[in-house]
Jmol script that loads the backbone (N, CA, C; Angstrom):
load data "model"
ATOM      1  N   UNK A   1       0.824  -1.189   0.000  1.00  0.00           N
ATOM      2  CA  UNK A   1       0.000   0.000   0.000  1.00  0.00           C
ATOM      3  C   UNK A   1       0.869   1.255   0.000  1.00  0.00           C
ATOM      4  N   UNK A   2       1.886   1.255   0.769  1.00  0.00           N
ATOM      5  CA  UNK A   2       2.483   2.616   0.292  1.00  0.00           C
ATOM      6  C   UNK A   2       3.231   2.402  -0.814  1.00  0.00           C
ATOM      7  N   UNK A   3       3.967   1.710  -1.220  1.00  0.00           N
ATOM      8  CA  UNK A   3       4.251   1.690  -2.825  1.00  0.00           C
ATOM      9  C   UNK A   3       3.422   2.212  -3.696  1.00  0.00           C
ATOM     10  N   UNK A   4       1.876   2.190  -3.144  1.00  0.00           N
ATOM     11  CA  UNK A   4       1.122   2.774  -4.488  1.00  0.00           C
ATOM     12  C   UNK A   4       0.446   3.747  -4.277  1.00  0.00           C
ATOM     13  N   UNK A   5       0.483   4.008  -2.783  1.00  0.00           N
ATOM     14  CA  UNK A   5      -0.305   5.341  -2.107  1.00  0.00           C
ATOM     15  C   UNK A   5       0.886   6.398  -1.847  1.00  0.00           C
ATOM     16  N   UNK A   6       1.940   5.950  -1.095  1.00  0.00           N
ATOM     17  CA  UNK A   6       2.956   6.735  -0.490  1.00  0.00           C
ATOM     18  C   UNK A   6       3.129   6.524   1.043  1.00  0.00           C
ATOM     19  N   UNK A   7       4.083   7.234   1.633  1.00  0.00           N
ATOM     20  CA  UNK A   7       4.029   7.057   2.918  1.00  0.00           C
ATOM     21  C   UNK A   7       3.390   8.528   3.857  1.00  0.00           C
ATOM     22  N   UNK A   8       2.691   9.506   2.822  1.00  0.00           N
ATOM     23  CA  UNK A   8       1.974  10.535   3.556  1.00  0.00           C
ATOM     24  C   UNK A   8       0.708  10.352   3.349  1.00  0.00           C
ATOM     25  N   UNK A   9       0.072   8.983   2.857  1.00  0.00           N
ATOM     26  CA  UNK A   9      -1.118   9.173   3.013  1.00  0.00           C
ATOM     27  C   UNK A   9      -2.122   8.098   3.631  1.00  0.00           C
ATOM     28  N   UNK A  10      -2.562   8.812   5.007  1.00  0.00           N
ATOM     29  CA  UNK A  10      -3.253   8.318   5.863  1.00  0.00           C
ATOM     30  C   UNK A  10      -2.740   7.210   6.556  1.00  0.00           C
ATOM     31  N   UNK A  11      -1.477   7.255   6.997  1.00  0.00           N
ATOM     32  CA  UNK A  11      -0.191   6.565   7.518  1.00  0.00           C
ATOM     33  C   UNK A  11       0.012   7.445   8.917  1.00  0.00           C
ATOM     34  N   UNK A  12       0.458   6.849  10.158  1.00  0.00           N
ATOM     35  CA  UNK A  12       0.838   7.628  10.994  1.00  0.00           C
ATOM     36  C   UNK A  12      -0.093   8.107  12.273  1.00  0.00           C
ATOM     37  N   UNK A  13      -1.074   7.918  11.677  1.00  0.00           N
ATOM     38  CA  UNK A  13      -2.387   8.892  12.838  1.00  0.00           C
ATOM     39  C   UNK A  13      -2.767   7.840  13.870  1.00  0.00           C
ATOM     40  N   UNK A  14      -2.440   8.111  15.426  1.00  0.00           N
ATOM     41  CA  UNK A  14      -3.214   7.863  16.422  1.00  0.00           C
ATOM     42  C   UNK A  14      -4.380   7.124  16.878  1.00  0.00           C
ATOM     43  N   UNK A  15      -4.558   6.952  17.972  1.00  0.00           N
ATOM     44  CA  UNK A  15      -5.804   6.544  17.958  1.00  0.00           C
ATOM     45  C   UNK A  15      -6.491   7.862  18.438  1.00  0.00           C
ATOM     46  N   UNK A  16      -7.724   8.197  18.043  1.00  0.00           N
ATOM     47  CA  UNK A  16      -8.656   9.021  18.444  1.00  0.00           C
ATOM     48  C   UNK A  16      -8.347  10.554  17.973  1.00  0.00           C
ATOM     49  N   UNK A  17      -7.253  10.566  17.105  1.00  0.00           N
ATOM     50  CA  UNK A  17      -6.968  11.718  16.624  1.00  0.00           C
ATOM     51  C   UNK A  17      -8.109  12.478  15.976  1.00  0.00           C
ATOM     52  N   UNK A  18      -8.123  13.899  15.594  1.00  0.00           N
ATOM     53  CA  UNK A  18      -9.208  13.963  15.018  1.00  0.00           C
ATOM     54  C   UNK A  18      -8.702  14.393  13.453  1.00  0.00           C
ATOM     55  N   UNK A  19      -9.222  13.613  12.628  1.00  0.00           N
ATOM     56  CA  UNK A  19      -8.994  13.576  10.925  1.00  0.00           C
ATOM     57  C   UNK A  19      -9.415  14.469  10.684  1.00  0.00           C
ATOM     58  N   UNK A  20     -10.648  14.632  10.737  1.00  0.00           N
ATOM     59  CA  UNK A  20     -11.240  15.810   9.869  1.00  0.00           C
ATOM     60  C   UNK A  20     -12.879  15.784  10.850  1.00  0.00           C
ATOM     61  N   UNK A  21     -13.581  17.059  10.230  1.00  0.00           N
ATOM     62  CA  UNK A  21     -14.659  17.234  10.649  1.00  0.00           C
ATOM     63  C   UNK A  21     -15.855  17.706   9.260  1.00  0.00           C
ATOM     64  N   UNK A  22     -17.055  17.889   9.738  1.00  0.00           N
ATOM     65  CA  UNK A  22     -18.146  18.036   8.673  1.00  0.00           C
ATOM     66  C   UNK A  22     -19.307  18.641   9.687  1.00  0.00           C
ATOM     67  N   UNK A  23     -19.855  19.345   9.206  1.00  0.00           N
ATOM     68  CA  UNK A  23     -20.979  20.278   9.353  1.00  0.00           C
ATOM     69  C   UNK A  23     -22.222  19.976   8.562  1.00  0.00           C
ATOM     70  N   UNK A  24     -23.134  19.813   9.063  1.00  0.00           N
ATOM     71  CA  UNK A  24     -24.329  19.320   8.342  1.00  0.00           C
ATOM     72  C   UNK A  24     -25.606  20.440   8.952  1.00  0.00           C
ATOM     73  N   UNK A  25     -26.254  20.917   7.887  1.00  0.00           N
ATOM     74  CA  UNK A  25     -27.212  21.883   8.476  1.00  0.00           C
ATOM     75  C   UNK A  25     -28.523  21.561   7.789  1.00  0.00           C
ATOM     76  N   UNK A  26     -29.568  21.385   9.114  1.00  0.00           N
ATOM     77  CA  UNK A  26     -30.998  20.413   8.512  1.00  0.00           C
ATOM     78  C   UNK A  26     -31.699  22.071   8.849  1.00  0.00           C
ATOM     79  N   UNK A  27     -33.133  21.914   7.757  1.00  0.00           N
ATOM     80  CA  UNK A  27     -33.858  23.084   7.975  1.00  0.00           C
ATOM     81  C   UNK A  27     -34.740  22.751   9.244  1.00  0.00           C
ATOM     82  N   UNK A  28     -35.315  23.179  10.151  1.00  0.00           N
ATOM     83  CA  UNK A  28     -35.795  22.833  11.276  1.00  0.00           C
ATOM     84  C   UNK A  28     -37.672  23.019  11.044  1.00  0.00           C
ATOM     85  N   UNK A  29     -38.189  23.818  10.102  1.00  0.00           N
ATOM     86  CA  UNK A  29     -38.976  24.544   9.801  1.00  0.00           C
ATOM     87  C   UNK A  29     -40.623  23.185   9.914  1.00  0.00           C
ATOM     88  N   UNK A  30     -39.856  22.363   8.895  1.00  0.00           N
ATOM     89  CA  UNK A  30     -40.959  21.211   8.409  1.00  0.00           C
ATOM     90  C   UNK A  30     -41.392  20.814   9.757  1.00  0.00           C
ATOM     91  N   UNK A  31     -40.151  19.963  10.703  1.00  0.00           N
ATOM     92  CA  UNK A  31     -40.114  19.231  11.979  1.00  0.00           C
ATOM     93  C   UNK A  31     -40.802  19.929  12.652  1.00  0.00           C
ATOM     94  N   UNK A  32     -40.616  21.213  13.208  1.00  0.00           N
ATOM     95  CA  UNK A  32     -41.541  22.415  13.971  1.00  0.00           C
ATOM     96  C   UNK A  32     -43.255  22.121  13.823  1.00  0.00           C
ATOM     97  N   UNK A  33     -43.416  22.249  12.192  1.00  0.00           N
ATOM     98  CA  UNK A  33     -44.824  22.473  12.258  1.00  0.00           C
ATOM     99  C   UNK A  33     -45.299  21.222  12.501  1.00  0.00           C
ATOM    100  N   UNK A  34     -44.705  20.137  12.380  1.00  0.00           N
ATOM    101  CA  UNK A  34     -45.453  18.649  12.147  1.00  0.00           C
ATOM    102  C   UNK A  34     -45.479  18.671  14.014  1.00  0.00           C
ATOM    103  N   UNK A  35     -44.290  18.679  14.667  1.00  0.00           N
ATOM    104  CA  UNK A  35     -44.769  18.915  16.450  1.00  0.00           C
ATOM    105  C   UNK A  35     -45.846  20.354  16.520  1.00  0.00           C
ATOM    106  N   UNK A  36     -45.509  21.123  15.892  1.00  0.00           N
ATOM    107  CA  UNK A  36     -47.408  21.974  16.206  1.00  0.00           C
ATOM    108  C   UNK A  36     -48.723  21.177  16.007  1.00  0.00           C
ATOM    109  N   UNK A  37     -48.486  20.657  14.766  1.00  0.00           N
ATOM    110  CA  UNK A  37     -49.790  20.039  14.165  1.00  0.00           C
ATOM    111  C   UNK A  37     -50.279  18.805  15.268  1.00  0.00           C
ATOM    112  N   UNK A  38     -48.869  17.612  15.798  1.00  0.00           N
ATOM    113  CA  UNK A  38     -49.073  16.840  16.738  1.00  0.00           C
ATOM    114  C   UNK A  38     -49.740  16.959  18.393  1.00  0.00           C
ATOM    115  N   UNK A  39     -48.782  18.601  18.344  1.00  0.00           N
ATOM    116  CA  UNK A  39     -49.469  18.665  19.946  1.00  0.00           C
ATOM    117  C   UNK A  39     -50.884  19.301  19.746  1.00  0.00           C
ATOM    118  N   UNK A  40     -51.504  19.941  18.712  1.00  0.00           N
ATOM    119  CA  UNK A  40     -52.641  20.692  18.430  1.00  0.00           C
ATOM    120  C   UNK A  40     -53.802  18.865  18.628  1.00  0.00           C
ATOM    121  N   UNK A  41     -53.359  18.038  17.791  1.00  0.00           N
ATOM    122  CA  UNK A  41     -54.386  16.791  17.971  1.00  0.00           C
ATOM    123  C   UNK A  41     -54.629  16.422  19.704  1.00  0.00           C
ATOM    124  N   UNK A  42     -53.604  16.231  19.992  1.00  0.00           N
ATOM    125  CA  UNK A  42     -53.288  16.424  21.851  1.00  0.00           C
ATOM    126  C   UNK A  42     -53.872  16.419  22.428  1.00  0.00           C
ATOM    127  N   UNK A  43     -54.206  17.828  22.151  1.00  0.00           N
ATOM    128  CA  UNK A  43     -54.734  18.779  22.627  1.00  0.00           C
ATOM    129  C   UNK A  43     -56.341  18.538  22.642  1.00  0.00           C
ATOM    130  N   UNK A  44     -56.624  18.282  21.844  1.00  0.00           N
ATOM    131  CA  UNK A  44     -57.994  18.029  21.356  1.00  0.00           C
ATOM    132  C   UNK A  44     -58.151  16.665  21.896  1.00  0.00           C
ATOM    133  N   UNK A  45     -57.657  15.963  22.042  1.00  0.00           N
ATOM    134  CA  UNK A  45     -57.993  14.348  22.655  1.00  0.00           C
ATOM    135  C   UNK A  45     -58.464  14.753  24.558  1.00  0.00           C
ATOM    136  N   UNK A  46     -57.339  15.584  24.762  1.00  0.00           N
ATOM    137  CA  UNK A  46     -57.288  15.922  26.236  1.00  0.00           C
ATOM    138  C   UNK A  46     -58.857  16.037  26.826  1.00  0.00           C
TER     139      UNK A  46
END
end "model"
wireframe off; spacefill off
backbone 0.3
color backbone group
């Protein structure tokens, strides 16, 4: 593998090091109204 990768890649690292990171951004908007709409039935059962 390093013969065909090299010896700088992804060779060397730790345990628990941190590689890399990622950011993920969900719209919250949909989820919101569907818990309005849920607690509104609720509500009405109560």
């Amino acid at each position: 593998m390093i013969e065909k990768y090299g010896p700088a890649n992804g060779f060397g690292w730790k345990m628990n090091d941190t590689l890399g990171a990622q950011i993920v951004s969900v719209p919250m908007a949909v989820p919101a109204e569907r818990t309005d709409d849920a607690f509104g039935v609720v509500m009405e059962l109560a």
